[in-house]
C-alpha positions in Angstrom: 109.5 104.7 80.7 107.8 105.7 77.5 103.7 106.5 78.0 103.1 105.3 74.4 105.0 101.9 75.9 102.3 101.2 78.2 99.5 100.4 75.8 101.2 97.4 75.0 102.3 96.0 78.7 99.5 93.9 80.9 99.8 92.7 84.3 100.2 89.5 84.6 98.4 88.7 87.2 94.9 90.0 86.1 95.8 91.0 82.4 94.8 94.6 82.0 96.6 97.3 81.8 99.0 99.0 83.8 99.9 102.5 84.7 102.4 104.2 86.3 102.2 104.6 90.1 101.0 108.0 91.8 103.8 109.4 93.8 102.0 109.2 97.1 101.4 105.3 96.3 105.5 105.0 95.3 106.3 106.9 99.2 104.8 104.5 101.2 105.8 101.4 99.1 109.3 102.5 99.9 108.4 103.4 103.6 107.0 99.7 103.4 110.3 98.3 102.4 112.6 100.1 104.6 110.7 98.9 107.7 110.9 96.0 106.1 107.0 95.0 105.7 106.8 94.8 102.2 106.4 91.5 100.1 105.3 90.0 96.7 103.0 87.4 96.7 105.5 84.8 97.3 106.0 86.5 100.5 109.8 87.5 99.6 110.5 90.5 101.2 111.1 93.5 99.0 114.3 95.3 100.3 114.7 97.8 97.9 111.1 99.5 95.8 112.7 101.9 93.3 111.3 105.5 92.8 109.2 103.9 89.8 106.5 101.2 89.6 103.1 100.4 87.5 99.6 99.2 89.1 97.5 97.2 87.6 94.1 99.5 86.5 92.1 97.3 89.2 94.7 98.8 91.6 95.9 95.9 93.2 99.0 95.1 91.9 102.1 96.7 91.6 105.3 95.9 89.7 108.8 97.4 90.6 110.8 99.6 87.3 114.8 98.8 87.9 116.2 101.4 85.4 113.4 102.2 83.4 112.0 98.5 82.4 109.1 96.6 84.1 109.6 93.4 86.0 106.8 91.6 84.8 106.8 88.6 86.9 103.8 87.2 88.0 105.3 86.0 91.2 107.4 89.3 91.4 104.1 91.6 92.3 103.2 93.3 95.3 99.4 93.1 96.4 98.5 96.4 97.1 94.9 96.0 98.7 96.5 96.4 102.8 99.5 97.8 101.9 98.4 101.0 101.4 95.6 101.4 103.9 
């Protein structure tokens, strides 16, 4: 994804802006979802995180990229609070 894209993209959830995930963050969110302990907030189990993903400036959410374009679904993000600890 473009960086000049991101200026105009805001979570949904608490409306700022987003940026892309660190790598370290992206390794455990897929760790997360092949022991199968990852979820969005309408507790669906995410069975596949891609290599790509934003986080909300706040740091606590996260949204998946599936070939290069955001899914911005408010019900589609992944609380990262305990995830990551």
């Amino acid at each position: 994804m473009p960086d000049w894209i991101l200026k105009y993209l805001r979570c949904p959830q608490s409306g700022g802006t987003l940026l892309l995930a660190s790598q370290d963050s992206i390794a455990r969110l897929v760790q997360l979802s092949r022991d199968g302990k990852l979820t969005n907030v309408m507790g669906r189990t995410v069975s596949a995180f891609s290599s790509q993903g934003l986080v909300s400036e706040n740091g606590r959410w996260v949204y998946l990229l599936e070939n290069g374009t955001p899914c911005l679904l408010a019900e589609e993000a992944i609380e990262l609070h305990a995830k990551l600890l």
